[in-house]
C-alpha positions as CSV (number, residue, x, y, z in Angstrom):
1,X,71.8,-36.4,4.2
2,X,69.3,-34.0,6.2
3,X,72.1,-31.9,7.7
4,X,75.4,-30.7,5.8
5,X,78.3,-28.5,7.0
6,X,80.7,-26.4,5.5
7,X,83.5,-24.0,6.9
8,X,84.0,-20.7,5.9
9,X,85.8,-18.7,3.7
10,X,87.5,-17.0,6.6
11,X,87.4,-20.2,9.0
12,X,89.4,-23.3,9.6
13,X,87.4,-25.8,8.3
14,X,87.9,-26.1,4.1
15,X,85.5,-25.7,1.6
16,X,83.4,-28.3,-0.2
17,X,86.0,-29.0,-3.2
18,X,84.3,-27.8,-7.0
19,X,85.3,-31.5,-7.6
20,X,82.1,-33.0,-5.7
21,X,79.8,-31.0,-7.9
22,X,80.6,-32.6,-11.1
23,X,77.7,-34.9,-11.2
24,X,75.3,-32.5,-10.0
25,X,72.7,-30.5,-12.0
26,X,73.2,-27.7,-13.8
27,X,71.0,-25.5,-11.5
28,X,73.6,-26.4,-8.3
29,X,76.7,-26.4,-10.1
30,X,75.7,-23.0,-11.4
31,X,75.0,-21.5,-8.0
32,X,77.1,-18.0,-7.4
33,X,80.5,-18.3,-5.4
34,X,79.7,-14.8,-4.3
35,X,77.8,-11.8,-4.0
36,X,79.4,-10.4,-7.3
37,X,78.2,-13.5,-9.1
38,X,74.4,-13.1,-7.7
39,X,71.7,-12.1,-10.1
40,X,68.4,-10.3,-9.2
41,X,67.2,-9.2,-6.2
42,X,69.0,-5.6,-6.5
43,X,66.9,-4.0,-3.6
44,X,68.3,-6.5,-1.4
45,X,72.4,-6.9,-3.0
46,X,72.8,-3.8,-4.7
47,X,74.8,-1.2,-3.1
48,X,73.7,0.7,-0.3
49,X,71.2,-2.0,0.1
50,X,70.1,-4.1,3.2
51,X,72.1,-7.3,2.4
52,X,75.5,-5.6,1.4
53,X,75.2,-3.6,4.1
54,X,75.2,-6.2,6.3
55,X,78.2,-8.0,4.5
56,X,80.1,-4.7,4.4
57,X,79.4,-3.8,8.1
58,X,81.1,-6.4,9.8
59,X,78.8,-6.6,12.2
60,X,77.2,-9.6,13.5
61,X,74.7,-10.9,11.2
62,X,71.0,-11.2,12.5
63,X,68.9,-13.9,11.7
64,X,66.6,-14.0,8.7
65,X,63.6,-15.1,7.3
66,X,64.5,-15.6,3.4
67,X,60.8,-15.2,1.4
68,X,60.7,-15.7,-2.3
69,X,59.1,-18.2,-5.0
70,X,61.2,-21.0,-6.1
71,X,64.5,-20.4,-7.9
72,X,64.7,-16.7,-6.7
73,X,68.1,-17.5,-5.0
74,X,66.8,-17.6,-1.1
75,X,69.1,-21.0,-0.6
76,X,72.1,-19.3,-2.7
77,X,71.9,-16.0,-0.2
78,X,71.7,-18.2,2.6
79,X,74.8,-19.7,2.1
80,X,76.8,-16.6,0.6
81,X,75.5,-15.1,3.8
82,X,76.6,-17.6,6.0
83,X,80.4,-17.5,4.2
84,X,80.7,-13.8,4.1
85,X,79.9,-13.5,8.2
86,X,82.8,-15.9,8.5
87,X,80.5,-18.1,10.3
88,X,79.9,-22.0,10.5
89,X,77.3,-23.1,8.4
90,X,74.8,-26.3,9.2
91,X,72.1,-26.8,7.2
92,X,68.5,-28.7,7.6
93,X,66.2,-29.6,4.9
94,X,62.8,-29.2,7.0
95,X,61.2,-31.8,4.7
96,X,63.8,-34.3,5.9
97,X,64.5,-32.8,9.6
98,X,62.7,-33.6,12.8
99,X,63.1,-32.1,16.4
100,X,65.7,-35.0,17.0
101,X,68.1,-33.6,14.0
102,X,67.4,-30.3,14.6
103,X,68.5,-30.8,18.4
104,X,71.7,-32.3,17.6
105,X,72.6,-29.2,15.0
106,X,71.7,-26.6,17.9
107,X,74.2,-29.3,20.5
108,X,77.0,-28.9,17.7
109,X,76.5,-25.2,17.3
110,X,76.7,-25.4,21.3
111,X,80.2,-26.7,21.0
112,X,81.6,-24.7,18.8
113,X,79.8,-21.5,20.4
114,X,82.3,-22.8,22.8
115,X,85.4,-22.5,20.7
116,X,84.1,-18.8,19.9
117,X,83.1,-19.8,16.6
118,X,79.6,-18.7,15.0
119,X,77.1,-21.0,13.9
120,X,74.7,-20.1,10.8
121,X,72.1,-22.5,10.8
122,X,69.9,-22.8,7.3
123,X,66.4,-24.5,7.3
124,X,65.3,-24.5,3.8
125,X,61.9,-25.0,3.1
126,X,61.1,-23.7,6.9
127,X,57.2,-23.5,6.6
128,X,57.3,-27.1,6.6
129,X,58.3,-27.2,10.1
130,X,55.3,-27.3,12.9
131,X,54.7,-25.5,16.0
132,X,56.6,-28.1,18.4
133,X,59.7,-28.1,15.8
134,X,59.8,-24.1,15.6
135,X,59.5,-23.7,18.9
136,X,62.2,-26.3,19.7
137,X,64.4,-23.8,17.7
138,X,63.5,-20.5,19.8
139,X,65.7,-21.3,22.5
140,X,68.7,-21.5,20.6
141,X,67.6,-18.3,18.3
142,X,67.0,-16.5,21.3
143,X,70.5,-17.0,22.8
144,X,72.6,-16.3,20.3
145,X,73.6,-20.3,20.0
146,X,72.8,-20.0,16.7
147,X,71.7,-17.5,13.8
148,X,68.9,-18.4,11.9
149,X,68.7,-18.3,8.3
150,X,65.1,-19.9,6.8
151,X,64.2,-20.2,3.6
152,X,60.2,-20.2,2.7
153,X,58.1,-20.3,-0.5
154,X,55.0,-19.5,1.8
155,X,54.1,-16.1,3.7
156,X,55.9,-16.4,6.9
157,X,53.3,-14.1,8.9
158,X,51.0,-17.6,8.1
159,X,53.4,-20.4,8.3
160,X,56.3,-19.0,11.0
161,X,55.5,-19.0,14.3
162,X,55.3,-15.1,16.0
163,X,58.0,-15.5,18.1
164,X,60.5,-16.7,15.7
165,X,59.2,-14.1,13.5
166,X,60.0,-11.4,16.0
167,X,63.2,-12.5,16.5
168,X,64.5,-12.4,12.5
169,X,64.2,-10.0,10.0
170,X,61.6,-10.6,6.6
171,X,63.7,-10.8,3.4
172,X,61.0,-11.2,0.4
173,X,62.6,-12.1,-2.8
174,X,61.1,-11.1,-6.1
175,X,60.5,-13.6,-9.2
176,X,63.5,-12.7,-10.9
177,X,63.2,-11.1,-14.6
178,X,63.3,-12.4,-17.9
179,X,67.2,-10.1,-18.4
180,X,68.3,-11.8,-14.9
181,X,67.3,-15.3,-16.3
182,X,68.6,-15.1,-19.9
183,X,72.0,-13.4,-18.0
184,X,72.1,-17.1,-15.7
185,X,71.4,-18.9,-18.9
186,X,74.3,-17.4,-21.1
187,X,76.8,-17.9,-18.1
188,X,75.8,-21.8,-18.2
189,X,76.6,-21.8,-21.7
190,X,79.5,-19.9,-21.6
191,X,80.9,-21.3,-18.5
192,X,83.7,-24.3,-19.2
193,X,84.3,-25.2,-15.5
194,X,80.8,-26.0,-14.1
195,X,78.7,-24.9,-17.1
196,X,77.8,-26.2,-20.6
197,X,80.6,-24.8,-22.7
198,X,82.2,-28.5,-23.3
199,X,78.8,-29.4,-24.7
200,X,78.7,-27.1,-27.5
201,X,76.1,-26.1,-27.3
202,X,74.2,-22.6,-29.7
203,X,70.9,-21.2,-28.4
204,X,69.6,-18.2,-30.8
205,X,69.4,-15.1,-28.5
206,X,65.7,-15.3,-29.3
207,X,65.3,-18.5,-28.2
208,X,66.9,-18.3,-24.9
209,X,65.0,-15.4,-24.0
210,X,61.8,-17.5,-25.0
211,X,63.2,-20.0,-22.4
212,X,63.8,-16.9,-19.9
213,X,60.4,-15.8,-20.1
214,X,58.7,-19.3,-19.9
215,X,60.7,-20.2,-16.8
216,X,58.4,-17.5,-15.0
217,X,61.2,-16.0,-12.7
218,X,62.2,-19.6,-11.3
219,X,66.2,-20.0,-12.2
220,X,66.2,-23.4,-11.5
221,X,63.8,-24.4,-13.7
222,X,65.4,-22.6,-17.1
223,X,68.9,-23.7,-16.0
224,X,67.1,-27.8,-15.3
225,X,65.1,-27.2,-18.9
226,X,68.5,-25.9,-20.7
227,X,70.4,-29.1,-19.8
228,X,68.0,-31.2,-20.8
229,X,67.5,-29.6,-24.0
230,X,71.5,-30.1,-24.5
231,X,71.6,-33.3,-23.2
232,X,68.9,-34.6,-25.3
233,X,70.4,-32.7,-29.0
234,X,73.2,-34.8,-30.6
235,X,76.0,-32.3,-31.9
236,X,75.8,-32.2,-36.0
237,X,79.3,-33.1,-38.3
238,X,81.3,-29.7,-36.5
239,X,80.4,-31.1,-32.9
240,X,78.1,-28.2,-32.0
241,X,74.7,-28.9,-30.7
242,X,72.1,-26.8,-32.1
243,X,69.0,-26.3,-29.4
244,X,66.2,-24.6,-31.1
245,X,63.5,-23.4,-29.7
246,X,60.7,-26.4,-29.8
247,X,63.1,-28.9,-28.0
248,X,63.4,-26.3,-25.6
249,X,59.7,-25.9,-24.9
250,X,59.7,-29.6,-24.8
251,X,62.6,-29.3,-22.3
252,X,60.3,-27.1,-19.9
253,X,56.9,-28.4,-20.7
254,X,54.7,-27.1,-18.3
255,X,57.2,-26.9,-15.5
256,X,56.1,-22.8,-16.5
257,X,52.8,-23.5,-15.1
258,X,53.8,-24.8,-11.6
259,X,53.2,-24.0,-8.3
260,X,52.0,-25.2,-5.4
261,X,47.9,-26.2,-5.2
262,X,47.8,-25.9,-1.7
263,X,50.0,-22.7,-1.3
264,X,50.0,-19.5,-1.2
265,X,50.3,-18.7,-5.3
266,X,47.0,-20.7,-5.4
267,X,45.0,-18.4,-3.7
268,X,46.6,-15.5,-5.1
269,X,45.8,-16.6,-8.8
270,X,42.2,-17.9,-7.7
271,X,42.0,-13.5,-6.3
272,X,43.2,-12.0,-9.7
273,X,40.7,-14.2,-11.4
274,X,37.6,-13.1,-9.1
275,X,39.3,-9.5,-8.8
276,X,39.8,-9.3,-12.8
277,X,36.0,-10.5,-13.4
278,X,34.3,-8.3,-10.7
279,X,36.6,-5.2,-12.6
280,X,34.9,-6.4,-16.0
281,X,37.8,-7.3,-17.6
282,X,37.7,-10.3,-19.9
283,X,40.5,-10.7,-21.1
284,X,42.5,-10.9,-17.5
285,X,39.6,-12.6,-16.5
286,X,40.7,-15.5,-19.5
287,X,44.2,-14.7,-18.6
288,X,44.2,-16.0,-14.9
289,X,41.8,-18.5,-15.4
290,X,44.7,-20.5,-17.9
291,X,47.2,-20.1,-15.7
292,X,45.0,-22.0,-13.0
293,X,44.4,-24.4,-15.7
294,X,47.5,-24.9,-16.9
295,X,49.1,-25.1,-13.5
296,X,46.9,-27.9,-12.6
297,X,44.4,-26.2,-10.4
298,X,41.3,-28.6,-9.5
299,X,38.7,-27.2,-12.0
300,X,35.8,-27.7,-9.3
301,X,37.7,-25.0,-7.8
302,X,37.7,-22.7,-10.1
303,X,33.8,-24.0,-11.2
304,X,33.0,-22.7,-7.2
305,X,34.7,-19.6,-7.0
306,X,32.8,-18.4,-10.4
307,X,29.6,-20.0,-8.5
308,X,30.1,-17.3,-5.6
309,X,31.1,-14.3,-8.0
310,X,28.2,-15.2,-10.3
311,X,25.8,-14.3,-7.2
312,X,28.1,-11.8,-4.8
313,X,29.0,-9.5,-7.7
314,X,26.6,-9.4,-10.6
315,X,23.2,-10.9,-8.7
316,X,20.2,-9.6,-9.4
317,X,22.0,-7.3,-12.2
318,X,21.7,-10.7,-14.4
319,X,20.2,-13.7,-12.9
320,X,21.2,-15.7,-15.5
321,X,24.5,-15.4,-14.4
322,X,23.8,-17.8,-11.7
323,X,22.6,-20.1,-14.3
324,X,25.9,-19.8,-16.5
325,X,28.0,-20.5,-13.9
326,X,26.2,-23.5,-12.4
327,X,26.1,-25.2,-15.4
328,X,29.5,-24.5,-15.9
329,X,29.9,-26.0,-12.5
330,X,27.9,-29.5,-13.0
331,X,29.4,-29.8,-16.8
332,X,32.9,-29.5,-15.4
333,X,31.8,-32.1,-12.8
334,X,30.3,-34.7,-15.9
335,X,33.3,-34.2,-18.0
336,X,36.4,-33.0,-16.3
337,X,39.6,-31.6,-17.6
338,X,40.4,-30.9,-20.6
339,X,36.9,-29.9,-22.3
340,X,35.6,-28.3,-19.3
341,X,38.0,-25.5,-20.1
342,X,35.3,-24.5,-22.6
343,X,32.3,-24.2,-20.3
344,X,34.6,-22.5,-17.6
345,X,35.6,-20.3,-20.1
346,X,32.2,-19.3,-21.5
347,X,31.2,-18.4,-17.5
348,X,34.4,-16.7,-17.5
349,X,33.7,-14.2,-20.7
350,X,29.8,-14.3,-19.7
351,X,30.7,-13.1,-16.0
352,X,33.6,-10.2,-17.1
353,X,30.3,-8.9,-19.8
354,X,27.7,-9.1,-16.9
355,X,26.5,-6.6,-15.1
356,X,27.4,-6.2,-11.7
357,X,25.7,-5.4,-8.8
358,X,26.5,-6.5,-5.0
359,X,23.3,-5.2,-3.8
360,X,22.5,-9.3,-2.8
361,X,25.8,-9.1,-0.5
362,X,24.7,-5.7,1.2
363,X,21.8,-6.7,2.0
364,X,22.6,-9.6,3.4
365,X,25.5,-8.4,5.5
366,X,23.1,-5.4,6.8
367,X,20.3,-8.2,7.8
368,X,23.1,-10.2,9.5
369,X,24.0,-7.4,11.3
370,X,20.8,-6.8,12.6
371,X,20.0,-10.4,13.6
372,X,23.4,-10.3,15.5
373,X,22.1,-7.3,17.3
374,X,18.5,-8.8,18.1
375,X,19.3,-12.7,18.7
376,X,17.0,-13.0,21.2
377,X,14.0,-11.0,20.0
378,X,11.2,-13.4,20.1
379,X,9.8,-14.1,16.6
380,X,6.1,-12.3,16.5
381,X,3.0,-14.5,17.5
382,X,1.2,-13.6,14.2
383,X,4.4,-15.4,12.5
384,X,4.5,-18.7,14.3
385,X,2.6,-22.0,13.4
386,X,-0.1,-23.1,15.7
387,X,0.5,-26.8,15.6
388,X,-1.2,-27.3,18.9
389,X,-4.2,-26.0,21.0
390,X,-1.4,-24.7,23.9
391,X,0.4,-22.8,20.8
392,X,-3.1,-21.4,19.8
393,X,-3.9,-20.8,22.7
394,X,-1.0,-18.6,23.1
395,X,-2.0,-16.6,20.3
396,X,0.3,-18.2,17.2
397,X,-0.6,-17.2,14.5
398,X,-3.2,-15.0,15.5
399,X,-3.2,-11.8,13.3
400,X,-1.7,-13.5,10.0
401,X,-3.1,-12.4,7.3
402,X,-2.9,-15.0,4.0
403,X,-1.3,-12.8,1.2
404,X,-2.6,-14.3,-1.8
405,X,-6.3,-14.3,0.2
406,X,-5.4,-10.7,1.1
407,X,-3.7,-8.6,-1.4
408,X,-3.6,-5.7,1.6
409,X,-1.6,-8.0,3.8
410,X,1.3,-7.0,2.2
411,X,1.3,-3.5,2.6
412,X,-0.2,-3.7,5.9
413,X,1.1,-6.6,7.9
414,X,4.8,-6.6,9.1
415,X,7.2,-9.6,9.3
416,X,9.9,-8.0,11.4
417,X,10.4,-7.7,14.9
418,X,9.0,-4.7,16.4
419,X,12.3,-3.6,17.2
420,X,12.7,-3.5,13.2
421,X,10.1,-2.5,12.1
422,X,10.3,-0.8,8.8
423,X,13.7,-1.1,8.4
424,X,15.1,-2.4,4.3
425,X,18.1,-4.2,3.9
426,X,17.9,-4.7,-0.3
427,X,18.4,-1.3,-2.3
428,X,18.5,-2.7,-5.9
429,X,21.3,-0.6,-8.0
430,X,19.9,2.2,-9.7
């Protein structure tokens, strides 16, 4: 269902019996009971920080924006959150929600506003919500009727509307590391109530922090990838299952890769590439251009950005690095993925190697500048086309002076407005 409710710890309401999480996955039935069990995010739980003190101030607790990648624990903090204020807890899924559900939590938390109890209200997956449904919330935010706690894989200051923003405080949530996944996977395996104990199941040290590594910070996927590789290795004569480490890179396949194409993680590989090849360095160049690759970035993409660096950052330094990287373009476009990893690689190495120079980009940006300035200085007569006896009668093109008639016309005759007369915009790099 789109909306859930729980009591709290300290409420009259009971809690959601271990019982009903028996046939969930691993990833949910290994979610921390409390703020002892978290892992990661230290600057936020460790003592002295911002989120214990809040827990171990009493105090009311504001509303948040929770901002983190995928499997950081946002949805886990939420809820721990919401149970150590001692507050209600109603939660939306803003893929599922509308304004009409999200209007009948804000009525319920009206009610029990009434019965001096405290509503928490969680909206995972907040971004997703638009302008009319965010502002629908405000009210209610604003109030006091309820405290807002919103989880979002996206940058809020883009995809959360200013006025909620002002009203909540900016959690961000770091990828957690390869130690704080490998200590989430040895729990699972050690754990005999809601983890994989009962299974059997042996992972080599090695192995699991192979797993930790490949999962890229994202819990969820190691602890889904860890099941599966249990679940899918029969136990030998003794009854232990042993998982080694190519069923589980089968297990998480390229799950490592993901993200989301149309997010935020996008554009921030599609800068380190451009950054790492205008810094001349191949190999990150190489490095970020797999990881678009393999996360399933469109290769035209990738085939345009290397189009724009090709001529903004190395230019005139190496024309033919125009050339390499539309070729690179129009071969990806014949032949597609996979092969045309090879001719976006060879742009890639020939662009780190190139020469760079954006001499074509300042000159173009100091032109532009000037014909901002000057939009409405007429275009000199000598310039113009006389296509009719009025026009030449006018004087266009009276003056012009054919260059390749008249070698002297280039030193001699201008093209600029008067107003600009003399002035350069291209300075080649020394």
């Amino acid at each position: 269902m789109a909306r859930q409710e729980t009591g709290s710890l300290f409420g009259d309401a009971p809690e959601e019996p271990e019982a009903d999480l028996a046939d969930a996955p691993l990833a949910e039935r290994m979610r921390p009971r409390s703020l002892e069990e978290f892992v990661g995010q230290r600057h936020l739980v460790g003592e002295g920080r911002l989120v214990r003190k809040l827990v171990d101030g009493g105090g009311a607790l504001p509303s948040l924006i929770l901002w983190g990648g995928p499997g950081t624990g946002k949805t886990t903090l939420g809820r721990l959150l919401a149970r150590q204020s001692g507050s209600r807890f109603a939660s939306l899924s803003a893929v599922l929600s509308g304004v009409k559900e999200l209007r009948e939590a804000i009525s319920e938390a009206r009610d029990a506003r009434r019965r001096a109890r405290r509503t928490v209200l969680f909206i995972d997956e907040i971004h997703r919500f638009n302008k009319a449904q965010q502002d629908a919330l405000l009210p209610a935010v604003e109030d006091g009727t309820v405290t807002l706690i919103g989880a979002t894989t996206e940058n809020p200051s883009f995809e959360v509307n200013a006025a909620l923003l002002s009203r909540a405080r900016v959690l961000t949530l770091n990828a957690l590391t390869e130690d704080d996944v490998a200590t989430i996977l040895r729990r699972a395996l050690a754990d005999t109530d809601r983890g994989l104990a009962s299974r059997h199941a042996v992972v080599a040290d090695e192995d699991l922090r192979h797993l930790a590594r490949a999962a890229g910070g994202d819990a969820r996927v190691a602890l889904t990838a860890l099941e599966s590789a249990v679940n899918g290795t029969e136990p030998s004569d003794d009854g232990v299952r042993h998982i080694d480490r190519e069923t589980l890179i089968e297990a998480i396949g390229r799950a490592r890769f993901a993200y989301d194409k149309g997010g935020e993680e996008h554009y921030n590989l599609a800068s380190a590439l451009i950054k790492s090849l205008r810094n001349s360095d191949v190999n990150a160049g190489l490095y970020w251009l797999a990881r678009l690759i393999e996360g399933g970035a469109d290769p035209i993409f990738i085939a345009r950005r290397l189009c724009i660096l090709a001529s903004e950052d190395v230019g005139l330094a190496d024309p033919q690095a125009m050339v390499q990287a539309a070729s690179a373009a129009e071969i990806t476009r014949l032949i597609g993925l996979p092969e045309a990893l090879y001719p976006l690689s060879q742009a890639t190495i020939y662009l780190a190697l190139a020469p760079k120079s954006n001499a074509v980009k300042r000159a173009y940006q100091a032109a532009a500048e000037d014909a901002a300035a000057t939009a409405r200085e007429p275009v000199p007569h000598h310039l113009r086309n006389a296509v009719t006896p009025l026009m030449k009668a006018e004087g266009y093109g009276q003056g012009y002076r054919y260059a390749h008639d008249d070698p002297d016309a280039k030193g001699e005759m201008t093209c600029l407005p008067d107003s600009l007369a003399g002035r350069a915009y291209y300075t080649p790099d020394p």
